[in-house]
KEGU-213212 format. One record per residue (C-alpha): x, y, z. Coordinates in nm, 2 decimals, decimal comma. Layout:
> X|Y|Z
...
//
This chain:
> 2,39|3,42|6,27
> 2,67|3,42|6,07
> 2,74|3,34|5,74
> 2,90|2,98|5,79
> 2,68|2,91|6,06
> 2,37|3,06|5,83
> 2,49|2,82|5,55
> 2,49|2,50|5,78
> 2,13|2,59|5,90
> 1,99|2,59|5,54
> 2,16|2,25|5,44
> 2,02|2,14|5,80
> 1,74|2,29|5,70
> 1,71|2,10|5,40
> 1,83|1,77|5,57
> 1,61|1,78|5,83
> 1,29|1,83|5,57
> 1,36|1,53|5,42
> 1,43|1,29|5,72
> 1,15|1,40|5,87
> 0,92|1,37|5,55
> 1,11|1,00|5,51
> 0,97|0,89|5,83
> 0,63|1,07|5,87
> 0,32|0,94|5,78
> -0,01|1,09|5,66
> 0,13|1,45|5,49
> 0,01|1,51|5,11
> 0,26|1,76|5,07
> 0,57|1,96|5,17
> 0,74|2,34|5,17
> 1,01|2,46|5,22
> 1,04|2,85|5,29
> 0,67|2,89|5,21
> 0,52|3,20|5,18
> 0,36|3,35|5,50
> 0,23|3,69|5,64
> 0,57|3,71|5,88
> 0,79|3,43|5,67
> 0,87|3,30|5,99
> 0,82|2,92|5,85
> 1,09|2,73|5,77
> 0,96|2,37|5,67
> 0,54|2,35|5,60
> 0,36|2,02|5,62
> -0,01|2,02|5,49
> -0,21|1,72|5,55
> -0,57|1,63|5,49
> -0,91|1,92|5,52
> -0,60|2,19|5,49
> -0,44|2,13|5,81
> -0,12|2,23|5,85
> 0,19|2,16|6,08
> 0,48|2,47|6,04
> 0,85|2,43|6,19
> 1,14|2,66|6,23
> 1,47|2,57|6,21
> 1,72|2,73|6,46
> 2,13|2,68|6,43
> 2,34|2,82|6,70
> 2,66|2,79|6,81
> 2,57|2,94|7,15
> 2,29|2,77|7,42
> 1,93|2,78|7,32
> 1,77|2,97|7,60
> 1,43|2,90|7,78
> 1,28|3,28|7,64
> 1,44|3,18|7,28
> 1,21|2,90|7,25
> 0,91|3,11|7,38
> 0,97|3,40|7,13
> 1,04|3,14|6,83
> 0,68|3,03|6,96
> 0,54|3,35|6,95
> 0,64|3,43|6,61
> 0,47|3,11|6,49
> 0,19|3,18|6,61
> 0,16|3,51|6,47
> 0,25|3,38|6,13
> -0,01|3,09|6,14
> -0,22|3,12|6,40
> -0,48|2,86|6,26
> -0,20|2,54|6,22
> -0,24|2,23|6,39
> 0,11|2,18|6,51
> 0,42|2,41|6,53
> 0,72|2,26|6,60
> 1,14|2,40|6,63
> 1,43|2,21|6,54
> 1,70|2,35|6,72
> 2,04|2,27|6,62
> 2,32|2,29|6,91
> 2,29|2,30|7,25
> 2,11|2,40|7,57
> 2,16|2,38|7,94
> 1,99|2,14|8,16
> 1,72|2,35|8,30
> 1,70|2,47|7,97
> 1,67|2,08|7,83
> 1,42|2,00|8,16
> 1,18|2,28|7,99
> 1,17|2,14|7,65
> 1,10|1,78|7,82
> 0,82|1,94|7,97
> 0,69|2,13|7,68
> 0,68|1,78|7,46
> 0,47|1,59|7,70
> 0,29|1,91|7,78
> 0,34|1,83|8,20
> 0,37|2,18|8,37
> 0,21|2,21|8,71
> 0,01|2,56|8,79
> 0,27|2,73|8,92
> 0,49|2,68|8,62
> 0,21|2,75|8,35
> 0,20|3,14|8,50
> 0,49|3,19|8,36
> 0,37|3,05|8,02
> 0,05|3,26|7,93
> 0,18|3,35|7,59
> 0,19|2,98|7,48
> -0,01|2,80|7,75
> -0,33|2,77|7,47
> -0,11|2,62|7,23
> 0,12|2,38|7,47
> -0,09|2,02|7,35
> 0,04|2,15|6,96
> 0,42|2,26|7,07
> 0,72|2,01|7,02
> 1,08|2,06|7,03
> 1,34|1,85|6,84
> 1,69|1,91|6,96
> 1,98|1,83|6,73
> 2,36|1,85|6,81
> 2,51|1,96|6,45
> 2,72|1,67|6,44
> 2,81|1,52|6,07
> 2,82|1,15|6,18
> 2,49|1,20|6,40
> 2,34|1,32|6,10
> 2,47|1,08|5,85
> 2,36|0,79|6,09
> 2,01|0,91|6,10
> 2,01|0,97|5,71
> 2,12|0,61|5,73
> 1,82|0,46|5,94
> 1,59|0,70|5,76
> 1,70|0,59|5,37
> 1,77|0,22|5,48
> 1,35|0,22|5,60
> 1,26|0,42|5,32
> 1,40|0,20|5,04
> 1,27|-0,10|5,25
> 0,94|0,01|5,20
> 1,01|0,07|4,77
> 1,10|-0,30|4,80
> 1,48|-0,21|4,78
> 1,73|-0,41|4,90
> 2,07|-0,21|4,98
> 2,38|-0,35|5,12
> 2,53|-0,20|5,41
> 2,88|-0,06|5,18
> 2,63|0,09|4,91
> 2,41|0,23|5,17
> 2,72|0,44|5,36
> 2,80|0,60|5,02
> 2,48|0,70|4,94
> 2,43|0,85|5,30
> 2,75|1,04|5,26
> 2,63|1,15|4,94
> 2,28|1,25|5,01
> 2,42|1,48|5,28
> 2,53|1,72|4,99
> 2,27|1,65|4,77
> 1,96|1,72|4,97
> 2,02|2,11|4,94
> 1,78|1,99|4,56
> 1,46|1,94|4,76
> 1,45|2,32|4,88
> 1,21|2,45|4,61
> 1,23|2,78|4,67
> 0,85|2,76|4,80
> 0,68|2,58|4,55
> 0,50|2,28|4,73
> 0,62|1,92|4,68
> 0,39|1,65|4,70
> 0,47|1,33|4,87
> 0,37|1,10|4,57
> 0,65|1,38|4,37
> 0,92|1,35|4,64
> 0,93|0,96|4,70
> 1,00|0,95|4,31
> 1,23|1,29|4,32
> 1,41|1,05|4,57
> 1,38|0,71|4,43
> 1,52|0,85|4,06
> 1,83|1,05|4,24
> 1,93|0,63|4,38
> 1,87|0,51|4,02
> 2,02|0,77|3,83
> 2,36|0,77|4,11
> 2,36|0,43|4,23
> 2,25|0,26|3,87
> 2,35|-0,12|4,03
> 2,05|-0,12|4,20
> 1,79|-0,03|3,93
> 1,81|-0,37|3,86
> 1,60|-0,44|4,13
> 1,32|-0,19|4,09
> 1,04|-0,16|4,32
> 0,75|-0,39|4,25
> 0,43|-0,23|4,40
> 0,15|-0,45|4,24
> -0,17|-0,42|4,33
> -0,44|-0,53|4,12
> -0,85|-0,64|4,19
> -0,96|-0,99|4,04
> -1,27|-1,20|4,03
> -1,25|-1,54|4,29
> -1,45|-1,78|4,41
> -1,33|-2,10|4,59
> -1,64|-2,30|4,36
> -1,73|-2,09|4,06
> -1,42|-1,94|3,96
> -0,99|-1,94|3,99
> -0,80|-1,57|4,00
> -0,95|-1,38|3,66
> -1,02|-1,11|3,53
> -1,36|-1,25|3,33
> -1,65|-1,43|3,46
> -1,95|-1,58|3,41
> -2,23|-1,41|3,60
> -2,36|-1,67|3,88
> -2,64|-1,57|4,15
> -2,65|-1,72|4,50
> -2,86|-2,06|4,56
> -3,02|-2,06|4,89
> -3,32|-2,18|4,81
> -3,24|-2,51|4,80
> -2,99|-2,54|5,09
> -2,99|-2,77|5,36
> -3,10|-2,53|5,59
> -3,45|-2,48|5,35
> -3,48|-2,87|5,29
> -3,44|-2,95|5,67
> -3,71|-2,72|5,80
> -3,94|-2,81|5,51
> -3,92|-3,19|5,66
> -3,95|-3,08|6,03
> -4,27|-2,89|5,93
> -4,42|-3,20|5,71
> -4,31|-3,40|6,00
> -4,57|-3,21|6,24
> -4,82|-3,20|5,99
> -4,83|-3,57|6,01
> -4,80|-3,57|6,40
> -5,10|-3,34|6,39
> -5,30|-3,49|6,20
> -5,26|-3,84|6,41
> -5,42|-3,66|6,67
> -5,80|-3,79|6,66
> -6,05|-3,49|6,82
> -6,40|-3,62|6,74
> -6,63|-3,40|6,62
> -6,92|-3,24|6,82
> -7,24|-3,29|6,67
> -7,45|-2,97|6,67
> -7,69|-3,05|6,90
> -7,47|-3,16|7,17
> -7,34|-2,77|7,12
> -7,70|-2,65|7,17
> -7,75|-2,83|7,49
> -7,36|-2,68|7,57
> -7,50|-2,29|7,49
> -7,67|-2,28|7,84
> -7,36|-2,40|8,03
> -7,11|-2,18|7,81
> -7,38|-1,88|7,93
> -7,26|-1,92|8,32
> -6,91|-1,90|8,15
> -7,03|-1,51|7,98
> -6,84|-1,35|8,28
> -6,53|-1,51|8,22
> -6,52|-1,46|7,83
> -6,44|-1,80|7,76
> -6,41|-1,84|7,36
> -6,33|-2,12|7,16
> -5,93|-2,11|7,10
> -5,97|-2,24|6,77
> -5,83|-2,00|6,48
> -6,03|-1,75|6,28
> -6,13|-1,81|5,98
> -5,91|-1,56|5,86
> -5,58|-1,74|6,04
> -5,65|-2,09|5,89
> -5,67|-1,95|5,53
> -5,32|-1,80|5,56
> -5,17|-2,12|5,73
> -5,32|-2,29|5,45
> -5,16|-2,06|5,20
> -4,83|-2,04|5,33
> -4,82|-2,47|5,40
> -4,94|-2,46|5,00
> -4,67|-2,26|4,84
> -4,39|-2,31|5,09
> -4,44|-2,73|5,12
> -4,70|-2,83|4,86
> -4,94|-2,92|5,09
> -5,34|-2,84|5,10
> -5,46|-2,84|5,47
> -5,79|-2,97|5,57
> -6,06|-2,83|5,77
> -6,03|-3,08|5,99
> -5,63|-3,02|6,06
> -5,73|-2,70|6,26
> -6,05|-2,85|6,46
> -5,95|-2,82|6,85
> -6,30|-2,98|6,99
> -6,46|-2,78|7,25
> -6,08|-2,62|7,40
> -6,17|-2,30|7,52
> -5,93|-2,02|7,71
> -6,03|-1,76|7,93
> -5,98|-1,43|7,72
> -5,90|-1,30|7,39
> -5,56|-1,50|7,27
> -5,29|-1,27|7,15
> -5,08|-1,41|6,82
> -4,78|-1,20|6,75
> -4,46|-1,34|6,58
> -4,28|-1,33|6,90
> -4,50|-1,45|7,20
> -4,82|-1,50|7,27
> -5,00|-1,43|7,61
> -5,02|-1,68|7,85
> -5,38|-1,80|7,90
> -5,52|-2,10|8,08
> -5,72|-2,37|7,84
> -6,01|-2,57|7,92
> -6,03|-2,88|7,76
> -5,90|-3,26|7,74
> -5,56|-3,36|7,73
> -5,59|-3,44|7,34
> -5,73|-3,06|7,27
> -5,47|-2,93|7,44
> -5,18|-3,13|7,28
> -5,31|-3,10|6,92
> -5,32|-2,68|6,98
> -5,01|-2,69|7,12
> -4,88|-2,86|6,77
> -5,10|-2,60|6,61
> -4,89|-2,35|6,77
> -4,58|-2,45|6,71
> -4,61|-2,57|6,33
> -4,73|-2,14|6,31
> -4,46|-2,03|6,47
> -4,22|-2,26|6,25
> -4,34|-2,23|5,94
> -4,33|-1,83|5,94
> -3,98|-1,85|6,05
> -3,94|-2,10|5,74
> -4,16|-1,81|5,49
> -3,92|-1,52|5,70
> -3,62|-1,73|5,58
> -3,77|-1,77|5,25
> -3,85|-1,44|5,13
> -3,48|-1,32|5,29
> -3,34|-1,59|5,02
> -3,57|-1,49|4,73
> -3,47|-1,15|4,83
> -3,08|-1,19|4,78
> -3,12|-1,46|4,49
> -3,26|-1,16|4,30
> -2,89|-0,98|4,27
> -2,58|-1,12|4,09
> -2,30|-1,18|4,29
> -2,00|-1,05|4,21
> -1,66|-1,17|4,41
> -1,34|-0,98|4,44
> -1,04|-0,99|4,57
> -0,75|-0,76|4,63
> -0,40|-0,92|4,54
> -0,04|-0,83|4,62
> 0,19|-0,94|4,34
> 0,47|-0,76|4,43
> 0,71|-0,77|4,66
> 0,66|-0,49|4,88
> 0,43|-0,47|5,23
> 0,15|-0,17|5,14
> -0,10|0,01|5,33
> -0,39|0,23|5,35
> -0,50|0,12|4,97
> -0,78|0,27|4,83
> -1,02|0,09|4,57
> -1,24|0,25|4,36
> -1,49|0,03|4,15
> -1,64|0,14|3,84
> -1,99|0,03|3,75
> -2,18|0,17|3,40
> -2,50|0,34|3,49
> -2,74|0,08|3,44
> -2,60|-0,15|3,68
> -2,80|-0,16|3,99
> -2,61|-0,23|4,35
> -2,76|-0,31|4,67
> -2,64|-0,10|4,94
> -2,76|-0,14|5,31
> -3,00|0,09|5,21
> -3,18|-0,05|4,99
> -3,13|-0,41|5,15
> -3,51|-0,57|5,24
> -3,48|-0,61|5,66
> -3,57|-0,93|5,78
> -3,85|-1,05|5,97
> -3,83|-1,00|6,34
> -3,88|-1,36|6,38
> -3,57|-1,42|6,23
> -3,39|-1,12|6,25
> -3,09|-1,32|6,53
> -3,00|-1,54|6,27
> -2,93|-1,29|6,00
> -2,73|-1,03|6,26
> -2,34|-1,08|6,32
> -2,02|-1,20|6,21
> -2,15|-1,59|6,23
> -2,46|-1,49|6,12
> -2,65|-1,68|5,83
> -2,56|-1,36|5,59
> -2,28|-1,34|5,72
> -2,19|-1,69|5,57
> -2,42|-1,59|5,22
> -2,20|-1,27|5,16
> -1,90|-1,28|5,30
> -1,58|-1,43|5,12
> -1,49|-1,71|5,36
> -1,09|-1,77|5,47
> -0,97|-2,06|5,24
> -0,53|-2,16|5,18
> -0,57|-1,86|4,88
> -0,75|-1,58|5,01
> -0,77|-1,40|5,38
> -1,16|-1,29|5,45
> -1,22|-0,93|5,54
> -1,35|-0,86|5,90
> -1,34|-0,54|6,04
> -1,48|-0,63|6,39
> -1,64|-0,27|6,41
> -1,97|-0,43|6,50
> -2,04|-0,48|6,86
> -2,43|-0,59|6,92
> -2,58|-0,41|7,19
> -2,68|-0,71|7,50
> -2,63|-0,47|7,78
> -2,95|-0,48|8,02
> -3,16|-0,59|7,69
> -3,40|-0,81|7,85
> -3,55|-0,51|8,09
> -3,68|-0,33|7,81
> -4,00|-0,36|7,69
> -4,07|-0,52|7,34
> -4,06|-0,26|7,13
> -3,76|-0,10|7,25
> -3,62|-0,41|7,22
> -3,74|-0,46|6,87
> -3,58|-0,09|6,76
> -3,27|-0,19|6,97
> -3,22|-0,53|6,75
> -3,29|-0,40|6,44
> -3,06|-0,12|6,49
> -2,78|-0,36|6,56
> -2,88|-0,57|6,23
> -2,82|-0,19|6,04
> -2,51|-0,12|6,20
> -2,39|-0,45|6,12
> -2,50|-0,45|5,77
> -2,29|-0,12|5,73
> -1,98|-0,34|5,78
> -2,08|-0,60|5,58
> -2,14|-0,36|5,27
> -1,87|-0,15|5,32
> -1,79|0,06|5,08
> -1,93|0,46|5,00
> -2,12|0,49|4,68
> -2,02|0,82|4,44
> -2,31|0,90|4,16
> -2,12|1,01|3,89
> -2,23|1,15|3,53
> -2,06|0,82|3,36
> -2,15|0,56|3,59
> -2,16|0,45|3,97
> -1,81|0,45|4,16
> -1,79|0,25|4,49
> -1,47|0,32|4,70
> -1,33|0,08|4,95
> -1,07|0,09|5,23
> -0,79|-0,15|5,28
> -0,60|-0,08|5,62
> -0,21|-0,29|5,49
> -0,14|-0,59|5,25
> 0,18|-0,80|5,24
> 0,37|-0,94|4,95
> 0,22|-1,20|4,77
> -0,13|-1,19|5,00
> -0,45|-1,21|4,85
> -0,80|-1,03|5,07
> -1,14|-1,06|4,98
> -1,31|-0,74|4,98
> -1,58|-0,70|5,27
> -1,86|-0,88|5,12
> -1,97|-1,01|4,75
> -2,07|-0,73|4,53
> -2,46|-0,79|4,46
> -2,56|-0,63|4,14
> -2,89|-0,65|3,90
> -2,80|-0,60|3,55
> -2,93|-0,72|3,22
> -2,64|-0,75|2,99
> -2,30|-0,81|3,05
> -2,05|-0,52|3,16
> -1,69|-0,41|3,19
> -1,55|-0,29|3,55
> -1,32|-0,09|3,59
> -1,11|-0,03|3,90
> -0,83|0,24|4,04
> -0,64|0,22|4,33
> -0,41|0,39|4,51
> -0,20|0,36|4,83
> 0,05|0,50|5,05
> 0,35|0,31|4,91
> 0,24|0,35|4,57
> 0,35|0,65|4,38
> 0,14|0,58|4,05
> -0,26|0,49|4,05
> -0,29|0,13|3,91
> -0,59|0,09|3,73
> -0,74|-0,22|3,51
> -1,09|-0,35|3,39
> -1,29|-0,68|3,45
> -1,50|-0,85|3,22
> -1,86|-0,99|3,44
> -2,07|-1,15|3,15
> -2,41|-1,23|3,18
> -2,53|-1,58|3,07
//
């Protein structure tokens, strides 16, 4: 190559690893010339866990031949054999078999015949791309155009199409700066190597600086307006609606019970009975009234749940019998056949479902006492500038002897009511999560997809494990964050896939906390259109 034709490849060279580095997403950094075992790479992007994608840069003024683009592949390899993408950018032209090939190679389609022919780069042909460029000023400039117009777009510049032209034409002569002479450039350092070139030559547009503005804040549609302090406030549950309404449904039985008159068999009628029960023996008929042991902890949970003391008489069935050993679980109970009169059989059938009630009303109970123990903290993620941003990251910093419940540490419901507290319209669901309201979008990933398929043929404690598992999975989602121990305090890290200017989103669920004095939090965050980290405290004091 000679040297003009060697001097427009490096300003290509140069051009090209910016345009490319405007419009890709994901790299952390970028090098030009870096230093390799063959120093066959041109243009280096590294990218998270050390992956790298290497490119060479090719100027000719004759063809690009089919065996040219195999050896520039061979070369790469050899230089870095370990990279996750190697790519040319060849600039001039090719002939149309020649142009067929590298159509081929990019959407890796060869049949068998033609991948004999390719042994040398047939394991690498799903990493390979070619990008062919005619060396054409004007084609260039345009794309510098498109590339700088988006790129200022996204630094929430507005450029007029007379101002953008010049600094397109200008740029062309001005990128030759980025080429570091293989020192690595990060993309944070670049985007401002780039923004402060516009300022510094094009100063009528600093006016209008880009306003990237993310901060946290507390919010609550009921408890408190956009702040940064708060007064501590724990969720009421207790003494909801839900609570209240099953308490009178249950007193409501209770009295429906009770108005069912059993009289009472004397003892000696039961002695004259024991012959007649005998002929019974082989058939294990027992009485179906509960133990002992049963009654007492009805009685207990009717007493502190409702406030009522149960008499001995509110359990007497008469003389109801049932053909063998009754089964109680939470869930079922195994059908039996029941000897007795119709007014037995009714009053035990109340029996059975005032039981089965009021444990789901202690399950709900002690679910609520549970979650009232933690304070809840709400948070939001605003957008006060003026600029669309994405993949933000939020870290939360808590002092040490603030106590968070992860889904880990989180007190799994009873079976009974394990439905109702499992999904995105779930009771928790509706206790944790940040509803939609006119000032703040809720957060809902819609990761969590319960498992229904073919449920009902397994047995019921496959069934059981199956349902809880759901409940954990969709607790992760719920309390999504990843905790980080740290030597000065707890750090919780959260994930925001894009916010637009001027939106507000809550984070995935309130933050529950136990603490015993008030505390400062502090918060960073970071994001791919940001090129500072924006940090700020909150103030969460404790009554």
């Amino acid at each position: 190559m000679g040297g003009k034709e060697g001097a427009r490849g490096y300003l290509y060279q140069s051009v090209v690893s910016v345009l490319n580095s405007l419009v890709a997403e994901d790299w952390l950094f970028v090098q030009i010339e870096p230093d390799t075992a063959n120093d066959k790479v041109d243009i280096s992007w590294l990218y998270e866990n050390d992956e790298q994608e290497v490119t060479q840069v090719k100027s000719s003024i004759n063809n690009f031949t089919k065996p040219n683009i195999i050896s520039w592949f061979e070369t790469l390899f050899k230089d870095v054999p370990n990279a996750k993408a190697f790519k040319l950018i060849l600039i001039g032209t090719c002939s149309d078999p020649t142009t067929k090939f590298i159509n081929k190679l990019n959407k890796n389609n060869f049949d068998v015949d033609e991948l004999k022919g390719l042994t040398t780069i047939s394991p690498y042909l799903d990493k390979l791309t070619v990008q062919l460029e005619n060396f054409n000023l004007d084609s260039m400039e345009s794309k510098i155009y498109t590339s700088l117009n988006k790129f200022l777009s996204y630094k929430g510049l507005t450029v007029g199409h007379h101002l953008l032209e010049m600094m397109t034409g200008a740029i062309v002569y001005q990128f030759i700066k980025f080429s570091t002479n293989g020192s690595r450039v990060s993309k944070v350092d670049f985007e401002k190597q780039l923004l402060e070139w516009v300022y510094f030559n094009y100063p009528e547009i600093k006016g209008d600086l880009p306003s990237n503005k993310l901060i946290v804040e507390f919010y609550h549609s009921t408890k408190v307006p956009f702040s940064n302090t708060m007064q501590s406030f724990n969720l009421q549950l207790l003494n909801t609606k839900c609570i209240e309404e099953r308490k009178e449904q249950l007193k409501m039985v209770i009295e429906e019970i009770k108005s069912i008159h059993i009289p009472q068999i004397e003892k000696e009628m039961e002695k004259k009975a024991e012959v007649g029960i005998k002929q019974f023996a082989l058939e294990l008929l027992i009485s179906s009234e509960y133990s002992t042991k049963k009654q007492q902890e009805v009685r207990d949970k009717t007493q502190r749940l409702l406030g009522i003391l149960l008499s001995d008489d509110f359990f007497y069935v008469g003389n109801l019998k049932e053909q063998k050993v009754r089964l109680h679980t939470l869930f079922s109970s195994s059908p039996v056949q029941r000897i007795g009169d119709e007014f037995e059989r009714q009053k035990f059938e109340k029996l059975e479902e005032f039981d089965y009630e009021l444990e789901k009303l202690n399950s709900y109970v002690q679910q609520f006492e549970f979650l009232e123990g933690f304070l809840a903290i709400p948070l939001v993620l605003k957008n006060e500038g003026k600029q669309y941003d994405e993949k933000i990251k939020v870290l939360i910093k808590l002092p040490k002897n603030v106590e968070v419940l992860t889904p880990e540490k989180y007190q799994l419901p009873e079976y009974i009511v394990l439905e109702q507290f499992t999904g995105y319209n779930s009771i928790l669901d509706l206790c944790l999560r940040h509803q939609k309201d006119s000032k703040v979008e809720d957060n809902i990933n819609k990761s969590f997809i319960p498992y229904t398929l073919h449920r009902n043929f397994y047995d019921i404690e496959d069934r059981i494990k199956r349902d809880y598992s759901d409940f954990k999975w969709y607790l992760q989602t719920l309390l999504n964050f990843e905790i980080h121990n740290e030597a000065d305090g707890l750090v919780l890290e959260y994930r925001f896939d894009e916010l637009n200017p001027k939106e507000n989103i809550a984070f995935p669920s309130y933050l529950l906390v136990k603490a015993n004095e008030s505390f400062v939090i502090y918060y960073e965050i970071t994001s791919k259109n940001s090129q500072d980290v924006t940090t700020g405290k909150l103030h969460y004091k404790l009554n």
